[in-house]
Every structure is written in C-alpha cells, then in structure tokens.
Residue, then its C-alpha position, 0 to 999 in steps of 0.5 A: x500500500x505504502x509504495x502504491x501510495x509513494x508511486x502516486x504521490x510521485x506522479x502527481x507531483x511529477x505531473x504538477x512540476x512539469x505542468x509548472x515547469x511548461x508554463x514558466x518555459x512558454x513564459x519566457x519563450x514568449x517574453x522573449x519574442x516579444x522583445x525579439x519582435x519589438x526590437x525588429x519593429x523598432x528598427x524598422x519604424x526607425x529606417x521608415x522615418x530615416x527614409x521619411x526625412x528630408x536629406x540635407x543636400x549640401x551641393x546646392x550653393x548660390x554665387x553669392x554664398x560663403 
C-alpha cells in the first residue's frame, strides 16, 4: 500500500512540476519574442522615418554664398 501510495504521490507531483515547469518555459519563450519582435519593429519604424526625412543636400550653393 505504502509504495502504491509513494508511486502516486510521485506522479502527481511529477505531473504538477512539469505542468509548472511548461508554463514558466512558454513564459519566457514568449517574453522573449516579444522583445525579439519589438526590437525588429523598432528598427524598422526607425529606417521608415530615416527614409521619411528630408536629406540635407549640401551641393546646392548660390554665387553669392560663403
């Protein structure tokens, strides 16, 4: 009976912490594609406004200019 109920006890607990352990994995694998997926988006909204500002054209100079 004793080991039956060792064997049981084991299960459950076994089960509990692979339940736990799943759930922390998922969290961080999903914390860290957020931030993966911030980064990219980040960068690319910071190219986007790159290509949207006007380049200073510095070739441009009048006779009279100094």
């Amino acid at each position: 009976v004793t080991e039956e109920m060792n064997k049981k006890i084991t299960e459950e607990m076994n089960k509990k912490v692979t339940k736990e352990m799943n759930e922390k994995v998922i969290e961080e694998m999903n914390k860290k594609v957020t931030e993966e997926m911030n980064k990219r988006v980040t960068e690319k909204m910071n190219e986007g406004i790159k290509e949207l500002q006007p380049t200073p054209n510095y070739q441009i100079k009048t006779p009279n200019s100094n």
